[in-house]
C-alpha positions in Angstrom: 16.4 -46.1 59.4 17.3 -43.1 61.1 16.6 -39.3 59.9 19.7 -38.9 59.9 20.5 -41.8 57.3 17.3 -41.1 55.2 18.5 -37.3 54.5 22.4 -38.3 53.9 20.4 -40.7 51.1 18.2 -38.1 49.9 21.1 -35.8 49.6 23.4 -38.4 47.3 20.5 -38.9 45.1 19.7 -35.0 44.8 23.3 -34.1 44.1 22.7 -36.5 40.8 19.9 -34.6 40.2 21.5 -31.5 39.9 21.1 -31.0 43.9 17.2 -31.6 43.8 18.6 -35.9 40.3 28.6 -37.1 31.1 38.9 -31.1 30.4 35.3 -30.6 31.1 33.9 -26.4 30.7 31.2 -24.5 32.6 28.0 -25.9 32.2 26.5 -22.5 30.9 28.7 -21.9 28.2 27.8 -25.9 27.4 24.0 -24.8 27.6 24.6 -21.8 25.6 26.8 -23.6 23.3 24.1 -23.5 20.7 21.8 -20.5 21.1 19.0 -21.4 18.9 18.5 -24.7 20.8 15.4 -22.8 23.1 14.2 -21.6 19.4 13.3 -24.8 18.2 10.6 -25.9 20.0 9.7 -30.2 19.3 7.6 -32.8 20.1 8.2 -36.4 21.6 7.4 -37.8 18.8 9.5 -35.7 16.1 12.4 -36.2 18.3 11.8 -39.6 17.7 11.7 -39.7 14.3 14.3 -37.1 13.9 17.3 -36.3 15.5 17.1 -39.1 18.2 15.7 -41.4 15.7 19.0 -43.7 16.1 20.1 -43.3 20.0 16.2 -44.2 21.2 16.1 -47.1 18.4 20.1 -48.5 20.8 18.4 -47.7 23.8 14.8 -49.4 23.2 16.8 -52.4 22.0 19.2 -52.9 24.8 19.0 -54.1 28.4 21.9 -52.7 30.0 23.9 -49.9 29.8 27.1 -49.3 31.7 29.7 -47.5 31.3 32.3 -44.3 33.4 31.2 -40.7 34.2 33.0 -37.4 34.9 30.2 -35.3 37.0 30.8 -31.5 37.9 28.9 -29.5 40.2 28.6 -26.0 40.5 27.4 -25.0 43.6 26.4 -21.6 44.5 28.7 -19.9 48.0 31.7 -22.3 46.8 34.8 -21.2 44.8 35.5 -23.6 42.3 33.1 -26.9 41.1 33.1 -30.1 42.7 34.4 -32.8 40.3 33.7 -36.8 40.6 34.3 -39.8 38.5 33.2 -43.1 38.6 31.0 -45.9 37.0 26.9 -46.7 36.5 25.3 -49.3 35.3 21.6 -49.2 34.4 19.6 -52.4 33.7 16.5 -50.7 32.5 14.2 -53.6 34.2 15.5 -53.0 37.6 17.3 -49.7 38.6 20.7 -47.7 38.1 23.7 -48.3 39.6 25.5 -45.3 40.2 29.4 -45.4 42.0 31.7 -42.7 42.4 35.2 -44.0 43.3 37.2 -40.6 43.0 37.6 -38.8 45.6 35.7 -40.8 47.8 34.5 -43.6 47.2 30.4 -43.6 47.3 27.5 -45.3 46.0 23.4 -45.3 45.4 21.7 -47.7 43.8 18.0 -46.2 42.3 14.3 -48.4 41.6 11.4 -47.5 41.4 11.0 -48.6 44.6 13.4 -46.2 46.4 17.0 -45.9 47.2 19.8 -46.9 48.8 23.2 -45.9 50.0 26.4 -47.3 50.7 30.1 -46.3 50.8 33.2 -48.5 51.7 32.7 -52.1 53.6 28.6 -51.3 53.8 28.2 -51.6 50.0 28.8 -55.3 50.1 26.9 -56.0 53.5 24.3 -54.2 52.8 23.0 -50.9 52.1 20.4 -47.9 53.9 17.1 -47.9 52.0 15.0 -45.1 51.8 11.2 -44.9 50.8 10.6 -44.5 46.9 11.5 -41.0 45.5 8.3 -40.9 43.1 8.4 -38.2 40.1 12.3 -38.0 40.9 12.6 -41.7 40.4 11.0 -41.1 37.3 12.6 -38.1 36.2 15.8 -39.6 36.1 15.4 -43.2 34.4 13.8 -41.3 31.7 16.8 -39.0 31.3 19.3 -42.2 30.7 17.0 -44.1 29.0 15.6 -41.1 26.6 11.9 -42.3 27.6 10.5 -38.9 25.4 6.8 -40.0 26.4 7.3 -39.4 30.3 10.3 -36.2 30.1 7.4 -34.7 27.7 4.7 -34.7 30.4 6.5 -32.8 32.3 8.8 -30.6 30.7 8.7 -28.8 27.0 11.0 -30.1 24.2 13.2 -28.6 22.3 15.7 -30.2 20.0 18.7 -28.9 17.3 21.2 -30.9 15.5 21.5 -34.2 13.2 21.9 -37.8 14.1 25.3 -37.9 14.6 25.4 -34.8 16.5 22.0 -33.6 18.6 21.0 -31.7 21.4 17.6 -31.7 23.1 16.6 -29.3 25.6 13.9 -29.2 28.4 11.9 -26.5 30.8 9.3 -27.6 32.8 5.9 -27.3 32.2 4.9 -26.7 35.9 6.0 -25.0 39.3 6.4 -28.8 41.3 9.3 -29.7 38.2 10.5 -26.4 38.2 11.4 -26.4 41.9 14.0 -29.5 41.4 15.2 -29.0 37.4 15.1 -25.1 36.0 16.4 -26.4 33.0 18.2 -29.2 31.2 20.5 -29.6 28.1 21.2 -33.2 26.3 23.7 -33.9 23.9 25.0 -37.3 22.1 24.9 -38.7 19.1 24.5 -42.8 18.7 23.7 -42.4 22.5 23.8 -40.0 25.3 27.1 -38.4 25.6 26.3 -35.8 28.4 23.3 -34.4 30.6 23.5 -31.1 32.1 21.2 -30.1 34.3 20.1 -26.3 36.3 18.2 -26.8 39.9 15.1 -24.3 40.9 18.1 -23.0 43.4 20.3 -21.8 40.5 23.4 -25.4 41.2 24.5 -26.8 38.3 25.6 -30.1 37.0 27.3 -31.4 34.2 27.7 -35.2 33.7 29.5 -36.6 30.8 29.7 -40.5 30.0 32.4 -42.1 27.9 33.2 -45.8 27.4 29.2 -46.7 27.2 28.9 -50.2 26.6 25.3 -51.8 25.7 24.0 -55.1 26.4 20.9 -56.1 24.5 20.9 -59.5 26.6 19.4 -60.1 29.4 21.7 -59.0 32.7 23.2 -61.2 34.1 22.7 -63.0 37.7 25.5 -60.7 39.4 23.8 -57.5 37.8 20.4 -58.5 39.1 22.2 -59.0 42.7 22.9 -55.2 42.6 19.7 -54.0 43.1 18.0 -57.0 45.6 
């Protein structure tokens, strides 16, 4: 793989990750929506058996999630945010599928064991792989997936709301996290409605999911084909 191909890969996955990793407002005024919520410091476990109580219990019991996305980017030195829509699917044994069709049409698909990028004709003849991503990797399956063990390593937890209606938030704990996420703000109820997300260089991101349907099979043989 070329450098060239390697950085347009790292790039897709860092514009996921809020330029490092669901009408739609400014993602401050949706992080400062509840000002208390950086006043109410919580632990992994109290999350669990509180607020989150009922979207980690749909999540720990399903295989696959998939669903559409609305994604806004706020990028510092341009006018107005970038918006995109598209689908994802994550199969929590294999990786996350993640394909913007407006207004280009684009895709990643994310394992542990790296990345890889396609757009157009190349998605279904193959696709550029890059090396694994590590903590980033990391970082973001345990956003979908609400995996409150591994976002609690590195980041403090704070959480506001009921079951129906929550919001966790998260700063890191140390100077490597900070660099990539300054800050993030979760809301949902039953399950993750949207993450946004602040990057050390000040860019923002707001994704918001709708039409989430979960799978508590196993995937199926075409959604295993997606990420070999």
């Amino acid at each position: 793989m070329t450098r060239r191909v390697l950085a347009v890969a790292r790039c897709r996955f860092a514009l996921v990750l809020a330029g490092a990793c669901l009408a739609i407002a400014s993602l401050r005024a949706s992080a400062q929506e509840t000002p208390d919520l950086f006043s109410s410091p919580a632990t992994a476990t109290a999350l669990r058996a509180g607020v989150l109580a009922t979207a980690v219990a749909e999540v720990e019991g399903s295989r696959v999630l998939e669903g559409k996305f609305t994604q806004q980017r706020t990028l510092r030195g341009l006018p107005r945010p970038l918006q995109s829509t598209g689908d994802f699917l994550l199969v929590r044994a294999l990786g996350l599928q993640w394909h913007t069709l407006e207004p280009v049409d684009d895709e990643f698909v994310l394992t542990r064991r790296g990345i890889a990028a396609g757009d157009g004709d190349r998605r279904r003849d193959g696709r550029r792989r890059g090396p694994p991503l590590g903590a980033a990797t990391e970082l973001l399956f345990a956003l979908f997936s609400l995996d409150l063990d591994t976002l609690e390593r590195r980041f403090d937890l704070y959480g506001v709301g009921t079951v129906e209606a929550w919001q966790i938030g998260m700063r890191p704990r140390d100077k490597a996290t900070a660099r990539a996420v300054r800050q993030a703000v979760v809301k949902g109820g039953q399950r993750v409605d949207s993450i946004a997300l602040v990057n050390g260089a000040g860019d923002e991101l707001l994704i918001e999911f709708r039409d989430v349907r979960v799978q508590t099979e196993e995937p199926s043989d075409e959604q295993r084909a997606l990420f070999q």
